[in-house]
N, C-alpha and C positions, 0 to 999 in steps of 0.2 A: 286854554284861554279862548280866541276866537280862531275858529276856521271857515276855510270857502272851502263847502262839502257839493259834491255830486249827490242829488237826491231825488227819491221818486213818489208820488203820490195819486191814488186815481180820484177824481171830481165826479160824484154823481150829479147826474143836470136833468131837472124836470123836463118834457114838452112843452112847456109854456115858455121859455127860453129858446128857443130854436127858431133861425131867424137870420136877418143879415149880423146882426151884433154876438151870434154864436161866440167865437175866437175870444172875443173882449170881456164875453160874459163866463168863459170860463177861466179865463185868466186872473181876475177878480173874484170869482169863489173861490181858485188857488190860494191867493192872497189873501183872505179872509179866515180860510180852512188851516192855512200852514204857518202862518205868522204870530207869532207872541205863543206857539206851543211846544210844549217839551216832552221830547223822546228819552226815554232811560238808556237808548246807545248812542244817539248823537248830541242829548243836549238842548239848548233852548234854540228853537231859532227864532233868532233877534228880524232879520229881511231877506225874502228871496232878491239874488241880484238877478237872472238870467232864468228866462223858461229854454232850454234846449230843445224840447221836442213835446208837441202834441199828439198823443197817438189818435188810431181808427177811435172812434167810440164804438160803444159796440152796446145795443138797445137790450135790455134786459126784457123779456119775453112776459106778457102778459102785464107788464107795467108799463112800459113806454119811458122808462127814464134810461138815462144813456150814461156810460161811465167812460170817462176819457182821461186813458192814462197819462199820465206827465213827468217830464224828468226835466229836473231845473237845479240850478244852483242856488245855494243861501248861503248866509255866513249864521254860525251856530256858536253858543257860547258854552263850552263841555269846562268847567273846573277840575283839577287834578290834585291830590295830595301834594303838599309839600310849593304849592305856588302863594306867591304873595301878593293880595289884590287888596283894590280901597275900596272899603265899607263904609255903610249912614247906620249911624246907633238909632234903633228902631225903640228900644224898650231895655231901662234898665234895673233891673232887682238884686234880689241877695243872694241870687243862686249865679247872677254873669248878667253877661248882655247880650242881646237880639240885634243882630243887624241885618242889613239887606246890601247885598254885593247883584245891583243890577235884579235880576229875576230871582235870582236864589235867596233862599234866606240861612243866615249863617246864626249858631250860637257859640257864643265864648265864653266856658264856666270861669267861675271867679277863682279856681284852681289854674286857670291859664293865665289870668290878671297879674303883672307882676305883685310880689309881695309886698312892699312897698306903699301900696294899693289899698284902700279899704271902704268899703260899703258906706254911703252917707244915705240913710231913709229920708232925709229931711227933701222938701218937696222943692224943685223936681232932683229925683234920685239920679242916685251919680257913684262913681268911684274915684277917689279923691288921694291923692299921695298928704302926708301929714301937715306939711307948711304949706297945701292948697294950690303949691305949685301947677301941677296939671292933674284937670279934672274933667273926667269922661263921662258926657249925659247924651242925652234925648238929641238928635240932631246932627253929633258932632260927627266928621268926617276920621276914617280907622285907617290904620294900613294893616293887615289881619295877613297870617298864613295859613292858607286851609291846613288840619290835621288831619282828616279826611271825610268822607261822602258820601250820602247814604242815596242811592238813586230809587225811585222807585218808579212805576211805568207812568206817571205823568208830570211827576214831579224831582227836583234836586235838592238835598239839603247836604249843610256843610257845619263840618265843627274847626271853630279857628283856635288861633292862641296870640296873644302877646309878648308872650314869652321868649324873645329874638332881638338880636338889633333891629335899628333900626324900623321898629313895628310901633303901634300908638297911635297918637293924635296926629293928625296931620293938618299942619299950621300953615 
């Protein structure tokens, strides 16, 4: 789910930044560079809370631009098999439904939809139990359990299921 991870990252900083506001200005391309992006071993990072340590910069030769190590903490959002988190129904067809859990995007085949459950095309699309009791469209809030994740080097995806207590519309 979410952790506060020890992390490291180095800022390249043109000459034309150097200056009294050095420190602030690299602090801020930190935060610009590392925030809202996702790593395939630790996950999204959602905010750095702490910079730890500024290192030497050290001038790259014949360019003039200076890379200044950093090690800071974040809180990162890594998904796991077998966890159960709340979903926004993004898009719904006859093959399942597309949700977004936060940064990730999750899909739930209609093989994971209880059976009970059945495809309505009629505009807007939905999955609907017979006497319309609960029906799941465009918008509505899930409680999903990942099945499992497929990471790749910039991104996360996740396939859930309904198929639990517990799991469904959240009213």
């Amino acid at each position: 789910m979410f952790y506060h991870l020890p992390l490291e990252h180095e800022v390249l900083l043109h000459p034309k930044y150097f200056g009294p506001n050095l420190l602030n200005t690299v602090k801020q391309k930190l935060y610009s560079e590392v925030e809202g992006t996702c790593s395939g071993t630790y996950g999204f990072v959602i905010a750095v809370t702490t910079i730890d340590n500024i290192g030497a910069g050290a001038v790259q030769p014949g360019r003039g631009f200076v890379i200044y190590p950093i090690k800071y903490k974040a809180i990162v959002f890594r998904p796991f098999k077998g966890e159960v988190l709340d979903a926004i129904i993004t898009q719904v067809n006859k093959v399942g439904i597309f949700t977004e859990i936060g940064p990730m995007s999750c899909f739930i085949s209609r093989h994971s939809i209880p059976s009970d459950m059945e495809f309505d095309g009629a505009n807007p699309c939905s999955y609907k139990t017979k006497d319309e009791d609960l029906v799941l469209q465009q918008g509505d809030d899930l409680r999903v359990r990942i099945v499992g994740t497929r990471v790749d080097a910039k991104d996360i995806f996740a396939i859930g299921s309904l198929m639990d207590d517990y799991l469904g519309l959240v009213s």
